[in-house]
C-alpha positions in Angstrom: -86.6 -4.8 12.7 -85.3 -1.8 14.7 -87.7 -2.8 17.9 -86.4 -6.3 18.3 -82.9 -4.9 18.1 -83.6 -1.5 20.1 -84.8 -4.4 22.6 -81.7 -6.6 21.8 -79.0 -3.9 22.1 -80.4 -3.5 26.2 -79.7 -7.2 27.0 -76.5 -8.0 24.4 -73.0 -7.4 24.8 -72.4 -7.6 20.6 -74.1 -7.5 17.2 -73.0 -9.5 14.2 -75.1 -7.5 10.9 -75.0 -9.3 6.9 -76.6 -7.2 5.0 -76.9 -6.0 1.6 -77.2 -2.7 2.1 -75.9 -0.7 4.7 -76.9 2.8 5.4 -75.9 5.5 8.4 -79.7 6.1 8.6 -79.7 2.2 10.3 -77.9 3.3 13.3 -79.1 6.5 13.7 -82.5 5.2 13.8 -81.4 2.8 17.0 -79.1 6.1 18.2 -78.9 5.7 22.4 -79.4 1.6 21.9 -76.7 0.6 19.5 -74.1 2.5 22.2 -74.7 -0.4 24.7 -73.0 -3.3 22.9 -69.4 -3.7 23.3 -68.7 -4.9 19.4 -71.0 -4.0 16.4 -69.6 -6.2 13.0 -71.3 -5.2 10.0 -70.1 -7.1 7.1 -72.0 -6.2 3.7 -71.2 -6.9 -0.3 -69.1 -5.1 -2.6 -71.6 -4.1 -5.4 -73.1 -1.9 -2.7 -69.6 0.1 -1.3 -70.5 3.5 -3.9 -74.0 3.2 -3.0 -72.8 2.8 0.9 -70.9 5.8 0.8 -72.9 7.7 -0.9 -75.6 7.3 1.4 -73.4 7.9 4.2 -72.2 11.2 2.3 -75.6 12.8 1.1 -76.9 11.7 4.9 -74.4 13.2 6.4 -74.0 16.7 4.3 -77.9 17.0 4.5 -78.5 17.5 7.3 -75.6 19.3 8.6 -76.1 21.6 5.6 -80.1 22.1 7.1 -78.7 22.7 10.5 -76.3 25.4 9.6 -78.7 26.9 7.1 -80.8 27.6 9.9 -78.3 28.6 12.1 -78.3 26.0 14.9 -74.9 25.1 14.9 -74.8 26.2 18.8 -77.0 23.9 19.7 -75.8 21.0 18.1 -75.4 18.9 21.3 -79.7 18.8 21.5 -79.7 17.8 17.8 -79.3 13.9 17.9 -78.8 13.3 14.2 -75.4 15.4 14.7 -74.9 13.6 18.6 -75.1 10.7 16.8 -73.3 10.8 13.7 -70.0 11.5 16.4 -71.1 8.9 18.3 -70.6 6.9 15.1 -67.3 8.4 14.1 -66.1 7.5 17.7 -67.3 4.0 17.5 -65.7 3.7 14.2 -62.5 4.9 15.9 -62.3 2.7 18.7 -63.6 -0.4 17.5 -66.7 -0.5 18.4 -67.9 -0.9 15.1 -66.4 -2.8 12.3 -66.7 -3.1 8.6 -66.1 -5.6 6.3 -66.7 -5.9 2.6 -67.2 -9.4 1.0 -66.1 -9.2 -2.6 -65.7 -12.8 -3.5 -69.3 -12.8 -5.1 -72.5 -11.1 -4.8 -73.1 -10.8 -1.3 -76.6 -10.4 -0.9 -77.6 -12.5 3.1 -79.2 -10.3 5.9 -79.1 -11.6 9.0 -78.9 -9.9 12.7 -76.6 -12.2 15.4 -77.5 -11.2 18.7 -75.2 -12.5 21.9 -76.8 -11.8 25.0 -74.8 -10.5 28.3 -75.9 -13.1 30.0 -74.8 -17.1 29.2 -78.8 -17.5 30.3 -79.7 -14.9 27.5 -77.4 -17.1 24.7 -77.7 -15.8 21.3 -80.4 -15.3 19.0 -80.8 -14.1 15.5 -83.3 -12.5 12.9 -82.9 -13.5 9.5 -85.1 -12.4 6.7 -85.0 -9.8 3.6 -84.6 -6.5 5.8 -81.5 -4.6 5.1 -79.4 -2.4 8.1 -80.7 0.5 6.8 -83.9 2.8 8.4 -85.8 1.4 5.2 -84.9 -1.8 5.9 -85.7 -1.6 9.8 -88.8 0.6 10.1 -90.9 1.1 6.2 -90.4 -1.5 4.2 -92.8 -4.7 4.4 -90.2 -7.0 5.3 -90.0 -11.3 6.2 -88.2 -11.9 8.8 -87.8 -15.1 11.7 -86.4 -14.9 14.8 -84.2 -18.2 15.3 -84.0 -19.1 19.6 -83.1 -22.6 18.7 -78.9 -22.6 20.2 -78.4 -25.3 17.2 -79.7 -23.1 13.9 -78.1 -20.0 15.6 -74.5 -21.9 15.8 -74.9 -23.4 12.3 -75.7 -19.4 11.4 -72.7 -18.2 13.7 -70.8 -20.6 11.6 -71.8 -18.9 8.2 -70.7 -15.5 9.5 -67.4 -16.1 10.8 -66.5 -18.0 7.4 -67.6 -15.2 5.2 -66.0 -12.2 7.9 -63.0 -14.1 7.3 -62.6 -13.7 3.9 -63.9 -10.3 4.2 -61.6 -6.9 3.5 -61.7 -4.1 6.4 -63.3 -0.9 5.1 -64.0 0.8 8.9 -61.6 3.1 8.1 -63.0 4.1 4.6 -65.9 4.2 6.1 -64.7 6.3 8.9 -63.1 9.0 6.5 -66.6 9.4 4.4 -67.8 10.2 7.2 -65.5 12.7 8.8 -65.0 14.4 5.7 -68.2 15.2 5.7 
């Protein structure tokens, strides 16, 4: 999970993410890699938006709670959880990132669309059970296939845009859990 997109995010110019479960803990854990795509979608179900937020909240006040606890707060710019949680924020803010919530019916797909740079590169995806979380990418025994075939990652391409479609926004609720805390 996390090294065939740390590898992915050196040669793409974007990421389209389903998953079930979403987690700030997924992007930290490819902090410095995810920064090199131009566009990050990450479209995920409804039944999972508290449990989203909470995870981005208790993430979030955790560890800035441990670093001012012990007093670090000056040297916050060598502490890459906090360098990238405003990486994040600032993604979230410019676009970079994008959220979507599908709340038509239980939303449970995973699958990771990557689009190469390069027209040589194309686009290839992972599809399988593993969640964007840190989990999901890096402890959980997880089934996934990588699909190179152009055909089976268009028909997949397809599936995505129909469901982001009928998707809400929620990068901006996402964005204000997150600076809140």
């Amino acid at each position: 999970g996390a090294g065939y997109l740390g590898q992915w995010c050196d040669i793409a110019r974007a990421l389209d993410i389903a998953t079930g479960y979403f987690e700030i803990g997924a992007l930290l854990e490819l902090d410095g890699k995810w920064q090199q795509l131009d566009e990050i979608r990450i479209l995920m179900g409804d039944e999972v938006t508290y449990r989203t937020k909470k995870a981005l909240v208790d993430a979030v006040r955790n560890r800035v709670a441990g670093v001012l606890d012990l007093g670090l707060e000056a040297d916050k710019d060598d502490n890459p959880f906090l360098f990238g949680v405003e990486a994040i924020v600032t993604a979230l803010t410019n676009g970079q990132i994008n959220c979507r919530v599908y709340d038509r019916d239980k939303f449970h797909a995973k699958t990771y669309i990557t689009h190469g740079r390069l027209d040589v590169v194309g686009s290839q995806a992972l599809v399988g059970s593993s969640n964007f979380t840190r989990p999901g990418l890096t402890q959980n025994v997880e089934l996934n296939i990588n699909l190179e075939s152009s055909s089976e990652v268009a028909q997949l391409q397809r599936w995505y845009e129909e469901h982001w479609d009928d998707a809400k926004d929620i990068t901006e609720a996402i964005l204000k859990v997150v600076q809140r805390h």
